[in-house]
N, C-alpha and C positions, 0 to 999 in steps of 0.2 A: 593947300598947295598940292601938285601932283607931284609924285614921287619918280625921280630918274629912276629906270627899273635896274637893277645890278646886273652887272656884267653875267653874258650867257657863254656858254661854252662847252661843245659834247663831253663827253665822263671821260674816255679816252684823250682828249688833247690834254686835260686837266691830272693824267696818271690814276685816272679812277677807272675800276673793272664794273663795267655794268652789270658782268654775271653776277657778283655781287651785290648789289642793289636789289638785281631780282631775289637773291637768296633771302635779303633780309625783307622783302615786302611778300614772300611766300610763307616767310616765319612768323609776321603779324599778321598778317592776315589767317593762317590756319590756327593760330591759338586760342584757343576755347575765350581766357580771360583778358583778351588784350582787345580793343576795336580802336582800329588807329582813324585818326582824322586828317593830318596833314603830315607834309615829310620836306624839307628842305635841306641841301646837301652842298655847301660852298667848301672849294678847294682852290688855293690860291687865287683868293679874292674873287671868283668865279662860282655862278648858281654853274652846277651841271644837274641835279636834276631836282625835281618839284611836283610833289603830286597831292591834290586834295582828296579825299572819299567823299564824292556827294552820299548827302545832298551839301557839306560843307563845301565853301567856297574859298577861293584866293583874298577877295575881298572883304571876307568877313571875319569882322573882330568877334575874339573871344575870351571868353574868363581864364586867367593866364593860374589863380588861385597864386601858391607861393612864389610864381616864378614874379610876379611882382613885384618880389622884395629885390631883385637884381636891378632895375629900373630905378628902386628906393638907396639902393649903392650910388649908383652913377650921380642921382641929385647929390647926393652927402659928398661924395667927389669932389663938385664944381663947387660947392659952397665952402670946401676946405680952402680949394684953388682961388676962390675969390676972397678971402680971408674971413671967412662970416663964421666959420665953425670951427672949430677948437677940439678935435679928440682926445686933449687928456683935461680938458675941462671937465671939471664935476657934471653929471646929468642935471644932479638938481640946482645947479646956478642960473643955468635956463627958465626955469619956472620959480621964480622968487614968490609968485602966490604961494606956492605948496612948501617951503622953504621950513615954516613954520611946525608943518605938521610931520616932518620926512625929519625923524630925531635920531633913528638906529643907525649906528654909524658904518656898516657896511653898504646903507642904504645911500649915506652921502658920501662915499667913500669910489660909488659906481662912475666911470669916467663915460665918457662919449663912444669911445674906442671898444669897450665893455658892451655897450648894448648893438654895436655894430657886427662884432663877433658872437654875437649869443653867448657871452661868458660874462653875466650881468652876477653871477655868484648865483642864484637859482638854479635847484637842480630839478625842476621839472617845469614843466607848462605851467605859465601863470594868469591864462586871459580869465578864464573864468572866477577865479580866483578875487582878481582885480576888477573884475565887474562887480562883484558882487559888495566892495572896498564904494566903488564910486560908479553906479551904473549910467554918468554922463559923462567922466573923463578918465579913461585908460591908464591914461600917462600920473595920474593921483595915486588912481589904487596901484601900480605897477609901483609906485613909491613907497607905496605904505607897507607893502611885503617883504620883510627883511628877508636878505639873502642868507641862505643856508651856510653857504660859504664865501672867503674872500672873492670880489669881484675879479674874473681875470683870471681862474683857477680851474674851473669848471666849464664844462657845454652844458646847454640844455637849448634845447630849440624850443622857442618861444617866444609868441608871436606880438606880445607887450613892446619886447625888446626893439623890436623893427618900428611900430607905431611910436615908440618914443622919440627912435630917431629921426623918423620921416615928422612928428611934432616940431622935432627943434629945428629941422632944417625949415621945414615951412613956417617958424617964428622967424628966426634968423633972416628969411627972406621974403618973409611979408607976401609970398602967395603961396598958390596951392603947390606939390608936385606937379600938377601937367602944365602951370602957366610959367613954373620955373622952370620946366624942362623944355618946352614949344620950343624958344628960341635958341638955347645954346646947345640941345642935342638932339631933342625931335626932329625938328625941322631942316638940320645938316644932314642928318643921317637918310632925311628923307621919309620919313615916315609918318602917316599921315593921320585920322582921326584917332585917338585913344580917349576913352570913358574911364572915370577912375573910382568906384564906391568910396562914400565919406561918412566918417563918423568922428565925431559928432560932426553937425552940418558945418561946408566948409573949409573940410580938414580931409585932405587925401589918406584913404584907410592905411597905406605903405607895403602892409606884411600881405596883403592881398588886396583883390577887388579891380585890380586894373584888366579891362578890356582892350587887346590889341589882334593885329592880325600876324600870322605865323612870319609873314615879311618883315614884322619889326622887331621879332624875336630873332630872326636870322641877322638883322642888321643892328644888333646890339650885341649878339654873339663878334661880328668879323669886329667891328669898332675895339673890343677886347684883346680880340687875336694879332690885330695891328697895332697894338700900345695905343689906343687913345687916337689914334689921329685918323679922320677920312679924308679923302680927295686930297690931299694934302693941308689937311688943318686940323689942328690938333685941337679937339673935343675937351679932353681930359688929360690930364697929367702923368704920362708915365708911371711917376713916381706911385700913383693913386691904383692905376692897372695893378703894378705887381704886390702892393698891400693887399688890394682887394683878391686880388687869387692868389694867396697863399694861405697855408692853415696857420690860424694864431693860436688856435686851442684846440687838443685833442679830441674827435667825438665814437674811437672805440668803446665799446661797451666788455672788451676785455675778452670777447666768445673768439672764436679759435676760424670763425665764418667771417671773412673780409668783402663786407659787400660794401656797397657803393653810397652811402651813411657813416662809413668806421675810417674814415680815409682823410678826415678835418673841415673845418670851416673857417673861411676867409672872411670879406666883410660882406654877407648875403650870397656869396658864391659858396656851392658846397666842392669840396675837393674831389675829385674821383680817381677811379683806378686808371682812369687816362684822361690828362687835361683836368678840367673843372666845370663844372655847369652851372647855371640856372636853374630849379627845378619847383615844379608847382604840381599839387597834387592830381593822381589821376593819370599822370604821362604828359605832362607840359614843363618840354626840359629847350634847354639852351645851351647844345654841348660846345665846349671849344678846347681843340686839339689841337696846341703849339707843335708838339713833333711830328704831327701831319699835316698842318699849316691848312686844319678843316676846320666847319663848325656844322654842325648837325642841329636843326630845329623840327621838333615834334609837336605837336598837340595829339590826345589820343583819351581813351577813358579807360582805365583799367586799375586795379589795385595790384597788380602784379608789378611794379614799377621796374624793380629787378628784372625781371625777365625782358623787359623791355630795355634796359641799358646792356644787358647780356648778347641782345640779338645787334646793339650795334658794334657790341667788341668784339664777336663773334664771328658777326658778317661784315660790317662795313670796313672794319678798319684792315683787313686784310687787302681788301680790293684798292686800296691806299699806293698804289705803288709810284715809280717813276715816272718823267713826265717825254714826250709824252708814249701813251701805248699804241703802236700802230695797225693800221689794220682792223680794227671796229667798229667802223660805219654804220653795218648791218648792225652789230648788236645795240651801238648806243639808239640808232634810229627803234629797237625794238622795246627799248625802255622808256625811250618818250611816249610812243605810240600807250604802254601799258599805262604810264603815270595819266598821261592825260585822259584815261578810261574808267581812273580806282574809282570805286563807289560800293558805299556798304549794303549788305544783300538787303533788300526791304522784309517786311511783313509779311506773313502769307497771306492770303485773303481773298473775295469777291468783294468790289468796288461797290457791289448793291445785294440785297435778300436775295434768296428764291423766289418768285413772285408769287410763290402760291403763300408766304408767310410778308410781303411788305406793309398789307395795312395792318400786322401786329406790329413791325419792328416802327412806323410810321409815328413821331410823337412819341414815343413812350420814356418813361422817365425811369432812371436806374438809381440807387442811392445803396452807400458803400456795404458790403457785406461784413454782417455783425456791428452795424452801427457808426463804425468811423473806418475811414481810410488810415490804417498804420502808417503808410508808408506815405503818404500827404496827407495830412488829419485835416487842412484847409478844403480837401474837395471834396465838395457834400453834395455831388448830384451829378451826369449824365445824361443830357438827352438825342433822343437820335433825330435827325431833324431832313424829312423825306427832299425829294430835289426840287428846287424852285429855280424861274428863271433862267433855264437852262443848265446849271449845275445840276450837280452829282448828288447822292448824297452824304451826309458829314452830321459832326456831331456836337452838340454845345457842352463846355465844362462847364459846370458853375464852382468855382474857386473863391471862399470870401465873398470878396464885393464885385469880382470881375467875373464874366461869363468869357468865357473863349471860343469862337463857333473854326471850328476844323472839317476841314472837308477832306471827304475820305477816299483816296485816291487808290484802292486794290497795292496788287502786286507792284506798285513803285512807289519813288516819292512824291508828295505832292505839296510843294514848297508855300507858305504866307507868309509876308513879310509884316504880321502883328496890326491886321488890319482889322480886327476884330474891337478895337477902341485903341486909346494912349495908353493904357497899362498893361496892352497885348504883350507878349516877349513874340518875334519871330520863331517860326516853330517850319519842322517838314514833319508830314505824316503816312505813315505805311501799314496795311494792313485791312481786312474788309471782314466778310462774314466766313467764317470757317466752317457753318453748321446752320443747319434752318435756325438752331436757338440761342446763336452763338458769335458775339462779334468780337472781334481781336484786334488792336491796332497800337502803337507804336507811334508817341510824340518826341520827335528831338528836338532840344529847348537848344536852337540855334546859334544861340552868343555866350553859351557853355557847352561843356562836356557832357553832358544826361541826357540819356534817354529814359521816357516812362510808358513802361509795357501796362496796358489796360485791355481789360476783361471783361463783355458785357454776357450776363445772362437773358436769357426772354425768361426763363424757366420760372424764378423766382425776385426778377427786377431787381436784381442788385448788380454792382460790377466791384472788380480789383481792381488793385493798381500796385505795382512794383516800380520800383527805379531797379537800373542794371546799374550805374551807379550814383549813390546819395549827396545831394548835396551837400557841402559841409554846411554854409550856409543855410538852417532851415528857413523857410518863410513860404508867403503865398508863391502861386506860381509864377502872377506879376511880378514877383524881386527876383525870375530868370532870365532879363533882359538888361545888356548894357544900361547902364545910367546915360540919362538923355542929356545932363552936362557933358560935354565935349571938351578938351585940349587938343 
């Protein structure tokens, strides 16, 4: 379905100062550690502004990582709402298979409402843990792990916790998250294709994996800000809105430094120093600010996350004022103008050799320095591959079992939509030859947050490769593409 697009409206009629807008996209953009990707900005119900960074687009879905788990709320929501789920029901009443094996009594003692809050009695991260318990069902070994302490007592963020719940709603309702979600909140809210990694096959991952566009991130933020209801119909239940955004369990860690983790957690919303959010790793937040009646959606790559919610309490929420502000024409008109221009600097490069060196770089094949690529052990090879057919020319990864052929577009982007086979990920590439012996370029795996900086030598046929940031997920570079099942 196409999606009604949300109410537009300059920053100014809406009581929003655009100098402020600028201040905060002058603040991510000059920060060493932060590369922001998208920016959405609704104020009383109204986009006032919206900007992507190419090569990222409006239209393109992305790896949301834990903000995921806010989506995996909203299902657990409707399933309360339609009487199918039970939050002070035992976890383990749901899975009668494991019933048997789940003897520790804080273990059966964990309610629904427990693994919702991340206060399952565990006081630390338990996936790996639990894989290793039952490395085909999560929700086993997450059982078989007796809790530290009484369920209900304790935080820990942990990502079992979320998968167990997104298990039992999708038993309870006999499909996946995206086929339970399509029709009673996708689809009203207007939001249109979403990709959701599964594990084991079948089974929507919950705590992460889901693929969306920054639009539907904004539009599950406002759906919040307005209790549950859009257009005038009511999605979810009130009563469900202010459970899920309130803290149920404390997650200070007791330091004397109040950042924006030490401030509680609701049911997959984390609390913040203003309003509550969504948050997924990297800069993939879903902010929503009842006392300024906004929501702020980001995508971005950065491990700095803090600094990046610092720059919107800093800069945005000031420019928050009354409605409306007159007399800003000029300036709102100067912030669309910028937004619709943002794009991240590219590569530096030459698009092609110096000609006195192209039938060395022509054909020649690079393989990782010192034997394996650290930082993707899957890529065992580089080639440079001269211009054919009128193209330019670009360069094959050989990754595993899939080759990637990228062509190399200099000082800009130069976008593929993963046309390289079916296990291509979409990618945009920047960067060319910095040195008669020397090529440098820049792949952004387009339906995620990463970029990978690679390095070819002619000198001694070898290249590097860096991520600026790592995927949690490791795997081939084919699992950096939305999942080609669709909701």
């Amino acid at each position: 379905m196409s999606a009604r697009p949300l109410p537009l409206s300059p920053p100014a009629a809406q009581g929003v100062d655009a100098r402020g807008v600028h201040a905060f996209l002058d603040a991510v953009e000059a920060a060493p550690d932060i590369e922001p990707h998208s920016l959405m900005i609704l104020r009383h119900g109204h986009l006032v502004a919206s900007g992507w960074w190419a090569p990222y687009t409006p239209e393109r879905r992305q790896l949301l990582y834990s903000l995921s788990k806010s989506f995996t709320s909203a299902a657990a929501g409707l399933a309360v709402a339609e009487g199918l789920l039970d939050l002070d029901a035992p976890v383990v009443s749901y899975f009668p298979e494991f019933e048997a094996d789940v003897t520790d009594p804080r273990s059966r003692a964990m309610r629904v409402r427990h693994v919702a809050s991340m206060a399952s009695g565990h006081v630390a991260e338990t996936l790996e843990r639990a894989l290793r318990l039952d490395r085909n069902e999560i929700v086993r070994g997450f059982l078989l792990l007796p809790p530290e302490r009484d369920p209900g007592t304790v935080f820990a963020y942990n990502q079992p916790a979320t998968h167990t719940l997104a298990a039992i709603v999708q038993r309870v309702t006999g499909q996946s998250l995206t086929a339970y979600l399509r029709p009673r909140l996708l689809d009203p809210l207007g939001i249109g294709e979403v990709a959701w990694q599964q594990f084991p096959p079948g089974r929507d991952l919950g705590f992460s994996g889901l693929h969306a566009t920054t639009d539907a991130i904004a539009r599950l933020g406002l759906l919040h800000l307005q209790g549950g209801v859009w257009d005038g119909e009511r999605l979810l239940p009130a009563a469900w809105i202010a459970e899920a955004t309130r803290a149920h369990v404390p997650t200070s860690d007791g330091t004397d430094v109040k950042t924006d983790w030490q401030q509680g957690y609701g049911f997959q919303f984390w609390m913040s120093r203003h309003g509550y959010r969504g948050d997924g790793a990297y800069g993939q937040f879903c902010v929503v600010l009842p006392e300024y009646d906004a929501v702020i959606a980001t995508t971005a790559a950065t491990e700095q996350m803090q600094l990046l919610l610092d720059a919107v309490w800093d800069l945005l929420l000031p420019a928050f004022g009354p409605v409306p502000l007159e007399g800003r024409e000029e300036e709102d008109a100067a912030l669309g103008e910028r937004l619709a221009g943002l794009r991240l600097a590219p590569a530096v490069g030459a698009a092609e050799p110096p000609a006195d060196r192209a039938d060395a770089w022509s054909g020649t094949g690079f393989v990782p320095r010192g034997g394996v690529c650290e930082d993707q052990p899957t890529l065992t090879g580089i080639t440079v591959v001269p211009p054919s057919d009128g193209g330019g020319w670009g360069v094959a990864l050989d990754d595993k079992d899939v080759r990637l052929g990228l062509r190399l577009g200099g000082a800009k982007w130069t976008t593929d939509e993963g046309t390289a086979g079916p296990d291509a990920p979409p990618t945009a590439v920047s960067g060319g030859w910095t040195g008669p012996d020397t090529l440098a370029f820049d792949v952004v795996f387009l339906e995620t947050p990463h970029r990978l900086a690679l390095t070819c030598s002619l000198r001694d046929r070898t290249f590097t490769a860096r991520w600026r940031t790592a995927p949690l997920r490791r795997g081939p570079l084919r699992s950096l593409r939305a999942p080609r099942t669709q909701g």
